[in-house]
C-alpha positions in Angstrom: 0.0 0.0 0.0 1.4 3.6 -1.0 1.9 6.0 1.7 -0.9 8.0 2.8 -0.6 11.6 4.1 -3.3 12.9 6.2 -4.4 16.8 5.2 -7.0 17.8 7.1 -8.4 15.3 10.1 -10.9 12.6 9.1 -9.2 13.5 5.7 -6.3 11.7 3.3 -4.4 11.1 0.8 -2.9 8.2 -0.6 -2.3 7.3 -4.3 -4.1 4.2 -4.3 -7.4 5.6 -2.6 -9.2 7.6 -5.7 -6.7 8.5 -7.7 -4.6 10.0 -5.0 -7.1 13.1 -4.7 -8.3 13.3 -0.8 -11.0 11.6 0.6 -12.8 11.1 3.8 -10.5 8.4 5.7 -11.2 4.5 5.2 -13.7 5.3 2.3 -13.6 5.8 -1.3 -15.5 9.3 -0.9 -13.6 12.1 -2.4 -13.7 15.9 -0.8 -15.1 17.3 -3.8 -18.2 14.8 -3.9 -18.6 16.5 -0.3 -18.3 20.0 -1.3 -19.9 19.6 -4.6 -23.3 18.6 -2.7 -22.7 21.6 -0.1 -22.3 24.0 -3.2 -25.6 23.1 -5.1 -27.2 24.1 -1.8 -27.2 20.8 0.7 -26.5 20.7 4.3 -23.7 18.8 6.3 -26.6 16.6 7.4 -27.6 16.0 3.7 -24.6 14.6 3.0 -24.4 12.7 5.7 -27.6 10.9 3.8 -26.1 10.9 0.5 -23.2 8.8 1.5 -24.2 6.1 4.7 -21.5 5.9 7.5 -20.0 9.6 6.9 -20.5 11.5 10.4 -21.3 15.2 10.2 -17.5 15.7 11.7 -16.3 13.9 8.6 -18.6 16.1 6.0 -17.5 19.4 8.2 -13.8 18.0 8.1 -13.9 18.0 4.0 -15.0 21.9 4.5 -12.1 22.1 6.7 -10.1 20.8 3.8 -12.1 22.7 1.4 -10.6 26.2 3.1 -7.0 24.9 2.9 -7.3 23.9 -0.9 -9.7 25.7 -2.7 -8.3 26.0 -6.2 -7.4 22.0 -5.8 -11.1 20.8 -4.9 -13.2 23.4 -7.0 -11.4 22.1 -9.8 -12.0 18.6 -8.8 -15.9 19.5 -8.3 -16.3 21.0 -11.8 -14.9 17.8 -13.4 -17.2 15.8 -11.2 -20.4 18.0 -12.2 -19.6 18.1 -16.1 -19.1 14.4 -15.7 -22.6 13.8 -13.8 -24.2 16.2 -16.2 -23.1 13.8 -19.1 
């Protein structure tokens, strides 16, 4: 298994785990599927809906990460939208 570096708690990376982009520890749930719900409007308790087992500490911990890499994740989220919206 590749190293994983931890960015923001409940938050990592590691370059096996979704293509290396960070994700809510121990799941295969990127940050920017997170913020990209929060941004069309959703709560941290929606999301917490939308993906079973994520705690409202984990979906406030990807706004955490959000904060400290902006330009990284809103990039991520538009790729993820255009892709949905194909």
């Amino acid at each position: 298994m590749a190293a994983t570096a931890e960015t923001c708690r409940y938050i990592v990376k590691a370059a096996d785990v979704c293509g290396g982009k960070a994700c809510i520890q121990n799941t295969r749930i990127g940050v920017h599927e997170v913020i990209g719900l929060l941004q069309t409007g959703k709560t941290g308790e929606s999301a917490t809906r939308q993906f079973p087992g994520v705690t409202r500490a984990q979906a406030y911990a990807c706004l955490a990460c959000y904060e400290h890499h902006l330009a990284e994740i809103d990039y991520l989220v538009a790729h993820h939208m255009a892709d949905a919206s194909k």
